[in-house]
C-alpha positions as CSV (number, residue, x, y, z in Angstrom):
1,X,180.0,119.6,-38.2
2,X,178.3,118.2,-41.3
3,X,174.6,119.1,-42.5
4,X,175.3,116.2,-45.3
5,X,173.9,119.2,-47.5
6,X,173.3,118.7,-51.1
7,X,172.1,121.8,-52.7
8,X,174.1,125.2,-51.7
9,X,173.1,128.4,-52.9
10,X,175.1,131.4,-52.3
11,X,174.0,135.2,-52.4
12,X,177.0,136.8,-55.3
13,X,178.7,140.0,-53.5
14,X,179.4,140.0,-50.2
15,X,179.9,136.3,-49.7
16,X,181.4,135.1,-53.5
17,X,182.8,138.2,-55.0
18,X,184.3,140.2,-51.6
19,X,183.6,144.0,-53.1
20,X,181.6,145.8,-49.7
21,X,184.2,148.5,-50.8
22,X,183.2,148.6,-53.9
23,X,179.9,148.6,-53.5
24,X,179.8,151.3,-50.8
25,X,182.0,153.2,-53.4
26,X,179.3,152.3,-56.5
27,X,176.2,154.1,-53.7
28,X,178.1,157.6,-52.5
29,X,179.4,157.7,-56.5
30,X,175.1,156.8,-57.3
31,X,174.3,159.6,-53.9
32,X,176.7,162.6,-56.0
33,X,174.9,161.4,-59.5
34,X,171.7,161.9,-57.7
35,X,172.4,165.4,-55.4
36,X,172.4,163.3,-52.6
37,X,175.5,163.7,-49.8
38,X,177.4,160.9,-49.2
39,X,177.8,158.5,-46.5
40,X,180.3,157.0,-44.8
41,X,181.2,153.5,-44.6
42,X,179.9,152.9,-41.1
43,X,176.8,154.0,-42.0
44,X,176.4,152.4,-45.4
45,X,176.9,149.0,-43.3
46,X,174.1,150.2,-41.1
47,X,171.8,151.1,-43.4
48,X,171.5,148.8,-46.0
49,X,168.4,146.9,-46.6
50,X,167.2,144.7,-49.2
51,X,165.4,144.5,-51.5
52,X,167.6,147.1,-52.0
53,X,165.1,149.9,-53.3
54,X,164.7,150.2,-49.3
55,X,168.1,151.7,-48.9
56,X,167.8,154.1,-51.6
57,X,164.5,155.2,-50.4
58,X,166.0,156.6,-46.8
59,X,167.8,159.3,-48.9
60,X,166.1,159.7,-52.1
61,X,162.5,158.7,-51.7
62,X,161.2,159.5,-55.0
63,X,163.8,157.3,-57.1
64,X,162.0,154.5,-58.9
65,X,164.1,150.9,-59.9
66,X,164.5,151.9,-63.5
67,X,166.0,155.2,-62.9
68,X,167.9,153.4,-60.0
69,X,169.1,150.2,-62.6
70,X,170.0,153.0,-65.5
71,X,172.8,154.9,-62.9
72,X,174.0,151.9,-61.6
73,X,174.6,150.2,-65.1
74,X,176.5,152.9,-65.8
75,X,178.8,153.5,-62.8
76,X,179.4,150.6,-61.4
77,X,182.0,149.8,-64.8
78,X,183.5,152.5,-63.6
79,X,184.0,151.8,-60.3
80,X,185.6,148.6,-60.7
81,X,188.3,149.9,-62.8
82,X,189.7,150.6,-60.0
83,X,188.2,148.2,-57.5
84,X,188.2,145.3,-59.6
85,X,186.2,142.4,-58.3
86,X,187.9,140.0,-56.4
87,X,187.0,136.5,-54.8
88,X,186.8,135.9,-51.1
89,X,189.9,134.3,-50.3
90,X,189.7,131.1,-50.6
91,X,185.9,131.0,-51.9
92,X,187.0,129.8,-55.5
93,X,188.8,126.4,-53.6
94,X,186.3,125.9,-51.5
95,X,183.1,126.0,-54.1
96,X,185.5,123.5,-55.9
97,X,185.7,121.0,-52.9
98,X,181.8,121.2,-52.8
99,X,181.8,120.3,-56.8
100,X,183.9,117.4,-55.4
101,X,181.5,116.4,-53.1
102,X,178.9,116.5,-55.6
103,X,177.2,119.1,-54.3
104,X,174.7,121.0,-56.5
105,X,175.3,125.2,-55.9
106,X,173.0,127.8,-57.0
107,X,173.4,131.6,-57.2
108,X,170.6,133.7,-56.1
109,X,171.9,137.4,-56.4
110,X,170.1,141.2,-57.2
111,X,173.4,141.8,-58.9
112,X,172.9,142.8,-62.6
113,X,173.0,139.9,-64.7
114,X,175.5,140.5,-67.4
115,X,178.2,142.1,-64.8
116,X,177.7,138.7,-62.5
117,X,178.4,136.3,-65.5
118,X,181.4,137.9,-66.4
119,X,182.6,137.7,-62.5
120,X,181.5,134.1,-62.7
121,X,183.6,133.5,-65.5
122,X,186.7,135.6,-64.6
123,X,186.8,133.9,-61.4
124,X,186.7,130.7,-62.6
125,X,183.3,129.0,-61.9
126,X,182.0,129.2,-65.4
127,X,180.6,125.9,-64.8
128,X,180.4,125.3,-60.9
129,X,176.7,126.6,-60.7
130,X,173.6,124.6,-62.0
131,X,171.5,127.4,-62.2
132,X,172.1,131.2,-61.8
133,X,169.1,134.0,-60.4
134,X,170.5,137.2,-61.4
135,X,169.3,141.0,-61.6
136,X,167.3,139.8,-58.5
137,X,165.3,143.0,-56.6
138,X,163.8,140.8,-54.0
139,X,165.1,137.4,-53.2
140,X,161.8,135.6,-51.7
141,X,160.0,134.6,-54.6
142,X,162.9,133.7,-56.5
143,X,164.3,131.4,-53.8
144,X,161.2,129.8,-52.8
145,X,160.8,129.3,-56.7
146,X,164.3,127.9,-57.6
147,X,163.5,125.5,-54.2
148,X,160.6,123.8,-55.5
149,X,161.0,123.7,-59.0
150,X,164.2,121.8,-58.4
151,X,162.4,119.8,-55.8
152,X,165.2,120.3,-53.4
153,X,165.2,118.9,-50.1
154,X,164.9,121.5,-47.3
155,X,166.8,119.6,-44.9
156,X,169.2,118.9,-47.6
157,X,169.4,122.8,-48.7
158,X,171.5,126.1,-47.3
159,X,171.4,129.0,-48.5
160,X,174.5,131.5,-47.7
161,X,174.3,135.4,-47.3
162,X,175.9,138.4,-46.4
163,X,173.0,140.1,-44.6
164,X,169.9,139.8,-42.9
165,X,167.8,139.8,-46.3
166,X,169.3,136.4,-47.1
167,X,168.8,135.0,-43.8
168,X,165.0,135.7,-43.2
169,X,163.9,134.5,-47.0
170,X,166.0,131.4,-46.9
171,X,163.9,130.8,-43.3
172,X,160.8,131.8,-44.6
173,X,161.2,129.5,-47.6
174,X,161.9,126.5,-45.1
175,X,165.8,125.6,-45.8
176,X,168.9,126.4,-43.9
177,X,170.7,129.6,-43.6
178,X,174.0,130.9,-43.0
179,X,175.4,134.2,-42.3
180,X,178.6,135.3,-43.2
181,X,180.3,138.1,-41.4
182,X,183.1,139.3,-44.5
183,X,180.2,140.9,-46.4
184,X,177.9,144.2,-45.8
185,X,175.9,143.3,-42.6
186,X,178.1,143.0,-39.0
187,X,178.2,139.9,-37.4
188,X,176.0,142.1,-34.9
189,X,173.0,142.5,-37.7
190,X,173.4,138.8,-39.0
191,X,172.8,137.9,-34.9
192,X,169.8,139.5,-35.2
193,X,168.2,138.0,-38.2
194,X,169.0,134.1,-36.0
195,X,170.8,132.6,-39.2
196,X,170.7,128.3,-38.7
197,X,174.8,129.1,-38.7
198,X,177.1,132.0,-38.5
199,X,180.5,131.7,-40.2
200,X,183.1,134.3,-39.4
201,X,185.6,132.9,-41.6
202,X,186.2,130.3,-44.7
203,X,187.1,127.3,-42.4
204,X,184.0,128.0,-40.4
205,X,181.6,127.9,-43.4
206,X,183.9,124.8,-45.1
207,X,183.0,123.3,-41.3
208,X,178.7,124.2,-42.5
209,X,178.5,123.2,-46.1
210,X,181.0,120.1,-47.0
211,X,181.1,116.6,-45.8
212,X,183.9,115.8,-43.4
């Protein structure tokens, strides 16, 4: 099943760097620093919206983004110490086989800038991306900006996410989604949000995204 796609852009964590543990354990370590109880992993997956000021506002609505962006610069280092991020297996080989291809990729993430770079280049894929939309709150603007300054094709253009965020901005900025079911949202939430393509594993997005 070929799109002949040209221009990919990914969401970072959830779909690129697989840490839903480690960010679940970055918000309960964030709930304690703000006298907040925790929650449990269930429920994080439940509850998680973007832009992701939503989430924080069901338990602490009086946090604004600086104060938020100040705790999490300071323990999410801490948290991967021991959860140290990862690739998705297989991720790394397959954003190589699109480089192949001569696709063009794109990253369009809210995760903090300089912590994203250095996953980028620990990973690998210093130079697999042509452009890289970082420290992100919400994800509409940016995408619909990155589409048309680059002038990208919408039928030629998917954009790949881990929850239902992703999928409703890449619709509402007129390319092609897809949902991937490794990252925060269940395949149950994804269904909801009526990605173009669901992918429950690596071959399945491979089968989406590259020319066969």
């Amino acid at each position: 099943m070929s799109l002949s796609l040209k221009n990919i852009i990914f969401d970072w964590s959830g779909v690129i760097n697989d840490n839903q543990v480690t960010t679940f354990r970055v918000i309960n370590k964030m709930f304690q620093h703000f006298g907040v109880p925790t929650i449990s992993h269930e429920e994080f997956r439940r509850e998680w919206e973007q832009p992701f000021m939503l989430f924080y506002h069901k338990y602490l609505p009086d946090l604004d983004l600086a104060e938020e962006i100040r705790a999490y610069n300071h323990i999410y280092p801490e948290i991967k110490k021991d959860f140290p991020p990862t690739p998705y297996p297989g991720i790394v080989g397959l954003i190589k086989s699109c480089l192949n291809q001569a696709k063009v990729l794109y990253i369009v993430s809210s995760d903090y800038r300089p912590h994203l770079l250095g996953e980028v280049e620990d990973f690998g894929l210093k130079d697999a991306f042509n452009e890289i939309l970082a420290s992100i709150h919400d994800k509409q603007a940016a995408l619909r900006n990155l589409v048309i300054n680059n002038k990208l094709a919408p039928g030629q253009t998917i954009f790949i996410g881990d929850t239902a965020h992703e999928i409703d901005v890449g619709k509402k900025a007129g390319i092609k989604t897809a949902g991937v079911t490794w990252g925060i949202h269940t395949e149950e939430r994804l269904k909801r949000a009526q990605p173009h393509y669901l992918a429950h594993n690596l071959s399945e997005l491979e089968a989406v995204i590259l020319d066969h």
